[in-house]
N, C-alpha and C positions, 0 to 999 in steps of 0.2 A: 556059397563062397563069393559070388559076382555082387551078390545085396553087400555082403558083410565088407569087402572091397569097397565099396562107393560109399557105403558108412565112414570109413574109414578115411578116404579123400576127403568126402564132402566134410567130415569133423575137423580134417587138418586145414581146410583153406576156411573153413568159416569160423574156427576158435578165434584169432585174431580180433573177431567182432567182441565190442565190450569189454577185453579183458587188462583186468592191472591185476598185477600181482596177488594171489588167493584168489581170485575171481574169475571164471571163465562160464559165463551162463552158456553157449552155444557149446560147451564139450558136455553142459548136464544134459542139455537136448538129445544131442544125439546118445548118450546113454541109455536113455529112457524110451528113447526109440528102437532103437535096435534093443534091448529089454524086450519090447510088447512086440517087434517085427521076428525078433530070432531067439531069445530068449535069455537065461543068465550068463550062459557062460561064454554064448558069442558078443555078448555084450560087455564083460569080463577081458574078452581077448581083443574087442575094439577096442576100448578104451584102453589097453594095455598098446597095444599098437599104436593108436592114436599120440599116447606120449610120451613113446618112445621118439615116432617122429620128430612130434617138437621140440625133443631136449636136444636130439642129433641136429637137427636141420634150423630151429629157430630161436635157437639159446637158450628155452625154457631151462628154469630149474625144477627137481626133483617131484616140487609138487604138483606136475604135468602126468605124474603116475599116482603116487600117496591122494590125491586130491581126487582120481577118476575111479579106481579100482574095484574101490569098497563099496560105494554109492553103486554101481555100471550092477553089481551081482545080485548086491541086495536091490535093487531095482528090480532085475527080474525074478528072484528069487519071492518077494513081497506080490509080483503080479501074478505070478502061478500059483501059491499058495493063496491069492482071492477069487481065484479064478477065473482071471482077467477083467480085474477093477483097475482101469488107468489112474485114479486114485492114490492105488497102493504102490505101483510102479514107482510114482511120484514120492511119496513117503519115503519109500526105500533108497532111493537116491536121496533125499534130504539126510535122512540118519547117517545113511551110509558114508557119505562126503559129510557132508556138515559137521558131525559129531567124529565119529570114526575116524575118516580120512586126516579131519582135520587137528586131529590129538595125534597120530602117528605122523601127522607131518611134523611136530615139534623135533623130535630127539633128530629127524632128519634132519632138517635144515640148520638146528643149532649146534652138532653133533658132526653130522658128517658136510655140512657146508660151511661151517662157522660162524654160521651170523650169531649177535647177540643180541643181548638184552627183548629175547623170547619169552614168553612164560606157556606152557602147557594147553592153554586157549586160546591162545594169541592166532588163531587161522579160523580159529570158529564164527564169527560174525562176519569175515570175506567169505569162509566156504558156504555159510548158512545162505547169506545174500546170494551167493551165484546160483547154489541149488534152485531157490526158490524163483529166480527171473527163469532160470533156463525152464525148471519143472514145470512152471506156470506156460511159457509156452511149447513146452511139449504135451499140456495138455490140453491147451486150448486144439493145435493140429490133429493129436491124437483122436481127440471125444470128436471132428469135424470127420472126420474118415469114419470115426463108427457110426456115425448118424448118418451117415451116406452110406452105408455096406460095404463102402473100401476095404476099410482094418480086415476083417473077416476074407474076403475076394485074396487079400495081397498076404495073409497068412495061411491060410488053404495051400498058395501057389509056391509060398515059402517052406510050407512044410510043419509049421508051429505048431509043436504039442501044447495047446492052450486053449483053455475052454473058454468062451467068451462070454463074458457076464452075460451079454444080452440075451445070449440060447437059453440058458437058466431059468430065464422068467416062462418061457414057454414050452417049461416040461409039465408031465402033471408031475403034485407032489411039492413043487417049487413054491416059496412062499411068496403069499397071494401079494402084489403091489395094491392091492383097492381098485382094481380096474376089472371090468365083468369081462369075461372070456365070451359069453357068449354077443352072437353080433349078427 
């Protein structure tokens, strides 16, 4: 609860950074972070928290939620079903917001905000753009933490039912990289 808390802060004062309207690379970050530190569906209730925040406290509109939600689950949803390819985290956030997020944000904003002259994809090229800046460095921090034993140390302590790629390569059984085991 104390991680998923500071998740939470730290998304709401660092969204601000880079964002115009449809676009918010620092809320895919922490998506995709809390994804790989806590899993779908506290990543799910960040992100739902998270813009909740901003619509009450910093005028955001509605696709402060429609633009986080979908991307935040399939994020982690994609990372435990590869079982724990930052990679796929990343994916899953792209589809999830980008495509998803950003077709259910239409009926919202034109619908129940009224803006006009929308058409159906009209969120998809800002959502796609932000996924991709934020994803890109959530995985550049991410893959720096696994190369270090961090990710693993700080999911242990977290509690994360996630298998991490990396254990995979050195079970037997696991498929060979081309690299000799013995040494």
């Amino acid at each position: 609860m104390v991680m998923l808390a500071m998740l939470v802060a730290i998304g709401v004062v660092i969204s601000p950074i880079l964002r115009v309207e449809g676009m918010c690379p620092m809320a895919h970050f922490i998506n995709i972070t809390c994804s790989v530190l806590l899993g779908p569906w506290y990543s799910l209730l960040c992100a739902a928290m998270i813009g909740v925040i901003r619509m009450v406290f910093l005028g955001i509109p509605p696709l402060a939620l429609t633009g986080a939600v979908f991307g935040a689950a399939l994020s982690g949803i994609f990372y435990r079903l590869s079982r724990g390819r930052i990679i796929c985290a990343c994916a899953g956030e792209t589809f999830g917001t980008g495509i998803i997020g950003a077709i259910v944000s239409y009926p919202v904003m034109a619908y129940l905000m009224g803006r006009s002259g929308l058409t159906l994809f009209y969120y998809v090229p800002s959502f796609i753009g932000g996924t991709l800046i934020g994803g890109a460095a959530a995985f550049v921090f991410l893959t720096a933490l696994l190369k270090t034993g961090m990710l693993k140390k700080i999911q242990n302590a977290l509690g994360a039912k996630v298998t991490v790629y990396e254990k995979l390569r050195d079970k037997p059984g696991a498929a060979d990289d081309g690299a000799s085991k013995a040494e």
